[in-house]
N, C-alpha and C positions, 0 to 999 in steps of 0.2 A: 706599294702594291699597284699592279696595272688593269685594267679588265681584261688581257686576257691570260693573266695567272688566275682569273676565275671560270677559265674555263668556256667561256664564251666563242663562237665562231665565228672566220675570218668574216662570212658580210656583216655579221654585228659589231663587228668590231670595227669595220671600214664605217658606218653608220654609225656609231658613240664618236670615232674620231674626225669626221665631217661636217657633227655639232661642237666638235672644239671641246672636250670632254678628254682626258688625260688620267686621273686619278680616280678612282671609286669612293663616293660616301660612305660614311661608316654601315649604314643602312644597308646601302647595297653591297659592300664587301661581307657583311654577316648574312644577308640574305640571299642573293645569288647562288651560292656552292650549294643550297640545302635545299633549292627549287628544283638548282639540276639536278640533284638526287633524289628526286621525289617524294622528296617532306611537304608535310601541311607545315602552314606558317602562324603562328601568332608574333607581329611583328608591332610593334610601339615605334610610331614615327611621326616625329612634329611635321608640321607644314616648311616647304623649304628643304628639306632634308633629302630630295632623290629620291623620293620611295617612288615615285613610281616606276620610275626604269628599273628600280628594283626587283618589280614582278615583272615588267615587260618586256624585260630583255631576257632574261631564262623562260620563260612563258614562251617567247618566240623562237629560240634554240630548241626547245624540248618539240614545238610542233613542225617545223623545220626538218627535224630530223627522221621525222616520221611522214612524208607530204599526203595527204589524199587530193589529186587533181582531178578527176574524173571527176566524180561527183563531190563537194565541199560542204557536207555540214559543220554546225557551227561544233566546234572543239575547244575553245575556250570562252568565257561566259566571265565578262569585266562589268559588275553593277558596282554603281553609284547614285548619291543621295542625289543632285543635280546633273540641270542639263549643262550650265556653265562646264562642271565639273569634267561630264559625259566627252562633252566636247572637245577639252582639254588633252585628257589622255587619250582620248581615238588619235589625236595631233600625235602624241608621241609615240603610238600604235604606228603609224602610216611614217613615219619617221625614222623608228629604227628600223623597218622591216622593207624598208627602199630599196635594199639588194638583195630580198629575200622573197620565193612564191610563194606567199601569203597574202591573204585577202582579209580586209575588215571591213567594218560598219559602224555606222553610230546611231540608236535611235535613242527617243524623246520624244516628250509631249509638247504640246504649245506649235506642232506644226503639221504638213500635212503627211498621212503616214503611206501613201500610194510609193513616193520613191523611199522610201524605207526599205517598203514591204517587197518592193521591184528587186533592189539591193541584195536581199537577202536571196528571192527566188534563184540569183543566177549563181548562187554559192558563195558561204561564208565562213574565213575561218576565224576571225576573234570577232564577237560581238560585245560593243561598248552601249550600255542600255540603263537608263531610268527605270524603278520598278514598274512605274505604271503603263508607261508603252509597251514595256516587254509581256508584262501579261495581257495587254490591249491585245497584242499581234498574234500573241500565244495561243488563247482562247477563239481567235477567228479562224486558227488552224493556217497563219500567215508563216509559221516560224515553229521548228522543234527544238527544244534540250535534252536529247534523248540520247545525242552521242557527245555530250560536256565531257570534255577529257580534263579540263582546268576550270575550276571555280574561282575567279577573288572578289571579294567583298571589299572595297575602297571606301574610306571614311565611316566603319564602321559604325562609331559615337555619334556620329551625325545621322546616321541613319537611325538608329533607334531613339534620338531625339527629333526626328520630323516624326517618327512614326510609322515607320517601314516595317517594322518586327514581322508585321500579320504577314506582310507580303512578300519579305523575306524565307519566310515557312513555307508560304504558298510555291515560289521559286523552287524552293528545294527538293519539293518532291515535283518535279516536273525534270529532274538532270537523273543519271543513273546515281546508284549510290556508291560503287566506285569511279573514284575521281581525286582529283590532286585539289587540294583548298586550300588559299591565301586568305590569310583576314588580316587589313591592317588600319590600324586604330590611331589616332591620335593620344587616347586614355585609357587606360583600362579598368574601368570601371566595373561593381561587382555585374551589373549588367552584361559587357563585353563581357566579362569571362565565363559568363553565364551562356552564352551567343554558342560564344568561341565552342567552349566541351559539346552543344550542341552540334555542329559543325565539321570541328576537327576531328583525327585521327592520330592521337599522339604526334602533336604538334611542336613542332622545335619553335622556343621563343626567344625571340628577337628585340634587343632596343636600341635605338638609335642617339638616345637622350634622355636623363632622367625624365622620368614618370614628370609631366603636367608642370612642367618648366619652359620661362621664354625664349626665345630665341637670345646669345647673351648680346650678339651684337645691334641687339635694337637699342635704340636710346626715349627711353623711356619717360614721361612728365604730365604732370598734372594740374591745370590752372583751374582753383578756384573762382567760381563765379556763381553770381545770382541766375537761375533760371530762367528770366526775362531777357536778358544780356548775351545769352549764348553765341545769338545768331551775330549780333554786332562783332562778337569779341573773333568768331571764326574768319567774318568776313576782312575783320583788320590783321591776322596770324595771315593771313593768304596774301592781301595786300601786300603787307609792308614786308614779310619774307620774298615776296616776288616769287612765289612758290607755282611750278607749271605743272605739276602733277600730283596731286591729292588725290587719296582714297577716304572720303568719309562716312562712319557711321549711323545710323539712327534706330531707333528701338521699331518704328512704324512704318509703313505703307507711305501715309498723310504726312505723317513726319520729313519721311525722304521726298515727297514732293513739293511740301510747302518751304523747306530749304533751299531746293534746286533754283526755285521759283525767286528767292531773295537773291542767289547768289547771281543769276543773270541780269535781275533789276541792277545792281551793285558793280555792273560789269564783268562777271567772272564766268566764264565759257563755264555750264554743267549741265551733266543730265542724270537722270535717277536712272536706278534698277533697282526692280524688285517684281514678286511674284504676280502684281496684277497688270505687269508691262507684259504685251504679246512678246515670242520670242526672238520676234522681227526687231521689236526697240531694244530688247535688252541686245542683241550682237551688236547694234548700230551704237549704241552707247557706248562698249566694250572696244570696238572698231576705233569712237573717236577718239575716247581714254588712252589709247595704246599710241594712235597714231597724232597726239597732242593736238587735235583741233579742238578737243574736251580738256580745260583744263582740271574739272574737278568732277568725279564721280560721286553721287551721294548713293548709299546701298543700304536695303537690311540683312541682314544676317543672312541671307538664299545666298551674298556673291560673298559669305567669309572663307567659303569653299572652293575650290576649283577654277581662284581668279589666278592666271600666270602672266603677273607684269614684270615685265625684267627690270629690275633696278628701281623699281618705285621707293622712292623717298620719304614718303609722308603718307601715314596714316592717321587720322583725325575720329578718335570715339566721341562723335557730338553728343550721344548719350552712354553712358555705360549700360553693356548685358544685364539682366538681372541672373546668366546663369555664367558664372568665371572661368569655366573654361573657355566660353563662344569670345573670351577677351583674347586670348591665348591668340585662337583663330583669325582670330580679326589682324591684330597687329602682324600673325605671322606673314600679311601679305607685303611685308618690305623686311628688310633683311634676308632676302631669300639667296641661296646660293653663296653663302659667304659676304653676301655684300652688306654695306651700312643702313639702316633707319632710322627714323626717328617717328616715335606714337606717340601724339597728345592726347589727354582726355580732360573735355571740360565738363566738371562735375563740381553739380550744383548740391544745396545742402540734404535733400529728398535721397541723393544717392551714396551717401558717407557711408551704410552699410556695404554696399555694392563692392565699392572702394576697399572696404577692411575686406571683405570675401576673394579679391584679387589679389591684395597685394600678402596675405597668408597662401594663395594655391599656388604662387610664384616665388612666394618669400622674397619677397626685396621689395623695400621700403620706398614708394615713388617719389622723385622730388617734385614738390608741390610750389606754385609760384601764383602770385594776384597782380593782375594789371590793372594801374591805376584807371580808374572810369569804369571800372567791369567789376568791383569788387563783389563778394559775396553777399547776399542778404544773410545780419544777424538775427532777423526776426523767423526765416524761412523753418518750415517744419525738417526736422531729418529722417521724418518716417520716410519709408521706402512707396514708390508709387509701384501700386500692382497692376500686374497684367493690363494691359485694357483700358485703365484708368485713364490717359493720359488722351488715350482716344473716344474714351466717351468724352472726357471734357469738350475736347474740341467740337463733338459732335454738339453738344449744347451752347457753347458760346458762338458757332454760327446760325443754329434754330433761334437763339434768344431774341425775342424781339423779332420774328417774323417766323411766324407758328402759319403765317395762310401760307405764303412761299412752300413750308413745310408740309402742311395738306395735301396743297393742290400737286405736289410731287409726291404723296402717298397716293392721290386721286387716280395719278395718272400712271404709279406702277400697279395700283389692282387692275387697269383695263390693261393695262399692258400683260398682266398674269392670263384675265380673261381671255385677251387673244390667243394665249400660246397656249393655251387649253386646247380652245379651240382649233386651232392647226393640228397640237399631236392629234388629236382625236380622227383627224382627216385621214392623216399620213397611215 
């Protein structure tokens, strides 16, 4: 099958074949024909799998064929859970529609929203948007949905696990009620399909791969180790593989810094992302990661979404999810496109449950390996560490033994609370 036995148009199609694109993913051969026909979508697509050209490129036909140039409100309406994310597909927005009069945008928080909001004023026809800047812009009367001819909803699951739901709702009543709706999910969970009925309109459904399955070309492994030992045993996997691009995991904020932080001691080019980096460091991170001056990124689960490395090799779970599908996620960022990977995870004895909860939502059995000098502690508990836990310790074993240090920085964020009282009060 070609893309344009689906239907698509000669500039899209000159744009799918000037990114070197030839065949259509399973994804996008079932999805495609049923967007230009005006179907809602309930579509199941791992990471890696094309989805999103899948809406993108009928999404761009359908308003292509219809232009409004004079005036350009927004007429399609692309929410996602991140800005990574955001950014990614406005890339493949601006991409396909290179030979096409169509205009897009991308906004997000974490920067300044003046040229956003400029962006929009001169007319727009897809907007690729975070929920909380879009109701930021929305509510200042920056930006309408009043003429959404296309709704999609990208990484569904992910959004209603940050917690998007409420504002999800809030979006919806802000677009007309008729309208075209894509929803595509990673899982479909009783939740998504709870979403989904909300949402849709007798929806044609889609899957691209069994339900919450890995990617099969990743190659998959698990070394046991004592949780004191992690950081040695990752720092010698990178070493002695001579490995130049790593994507590694961690459960924490502190986690992914206090990592980064060993792995440049140790010689190994890295930087963190994650949500408490402005969004100035996380692109610069992202920037060196792609362009190999970084050779290892350490992340939380914010970049298991919307990261597009091509051909990355190695993914590294320094700690395992506590929830198994965000494993799914994680790994799916190698393997992508048909190509090879390989995910390690070094899992300590605290995480054996984790382990059984992943390798049952995948069904396949990991193979598990011990390096000598890293072996596992037999004494170690295999309770699961909860939420949190891992970061309060930290937070106590550097207060221990210097409780005034710890004061006089409580001392000094009540004046600092006092001041900023005192300023709003001003303003």
């Amino acid at each position: 099958m070609s893309f344009k036995s689906l239907g698509l148009s000669e500039p899209l199609l000159r744009a799918v074949s000037k990114k070197g694109y030839e065949t259509p993913s399973p994804i996008q051969q079932k999805a495609i024909p049923s967007i230009l026909n005006g179907k809602d979508i309930l579509a199941s697509a791992q990471t890696g799998t094309g989805k999103t050209a899948g809406f993108t490129l009928p999404l761009l036909h359908l308003l292509s064929e219809n232009p409004k140039e004079k005036y350009r409100p927004i007429r399609a309406l692309i929410l996602t859970p991140t800005r990574e994310l955001a950014a990614q597909v406005f890339a493949n927005v601006k991409e396909y529609s290179e030979f096409l009069n169509i205009r897009s945008a991308v906004i997000f928080g974490g920067v300044n929203q003046k040229p956003q909001a400029a962006t929009i004023r001169k007319g727009v026809d897809v907007l690729v948007a975070t929920p909380g800047r879009l109701i930021d812009l929305e509510s200042q009367g920056l930006l309408s949905l009043k003429r959404v001819e296309i709704f999609v909803l990208d990484e569904a699951d992910r959004m209603l696990d940050m917690g998007f739901l409420r504002d999800i709702e809030r979006v919806m009543k802000l677009m007309p009620n008729k309208r075209q709706n894509l929803l595509f999910s990673a899982t479909f969970s009783k939740d998504i399909k709870k979403l989904a009925y909300s949402i849709l309109n007798n929806p044609v459904q889609v899957e691209a791969t069994p339900e919450n399955t890995a990617v099969e070309v990743i190659e998959q492994k698990v070394y046991r180790v004592a949780k004191g030992k992690k950081t040695g045993l990752i720092i010698k996997l990178i070493s002695d593989g001579n490995w130049k691009q790593v994507l590694v995991f961690t459960r924490t904020k502190h986690g992914a810094n206090k990592l980064c932080k060993k792995m440049i001691s140790s010689g190994i080019t890295a930087a963190a992302i994650h949500g408490n980096k402005s969004q100035g460091a996380r692109t610069k991170a992202l920037a060196g990661f792609k362009n190999s001056s970084v050779r290892v990124l350490v992340a939380t689960d914010i970049a298991a979404r919307g990261l597009d490395i091509p051909l990355l090799p190695h993914v590294i779970n320094f700690e395992l999810p506590n929830i198994s599908e965000d494993y799914v996620h994680r790994i799916g960022r190698t393997g992508r496109a048909g190509a090879s990977g390989e995910a390690i995870s070094l899992v300590s004895a605290d995480e054996t449950s984790y382990l059984k909860s992943i390798e049952k939502l995948i069904n396949i059995k990991i193979e598990v390996e011990i390096v000598e000098g890293f072996e596992p502690d037999p004494n170690a508990s295999t309770e699961p560490i909860k939420p949190g836990q891992n970061r309060n310790r930290g937070r106590n074993d550097r207060n221990s033994g210097n409780r005034k240090a710890s004061n006089n920085r409580n001392s000094n964020k009540n004046k600092s609370r006092n001041r900023n009282r005192n300023n709003d009060s001003r303003r």
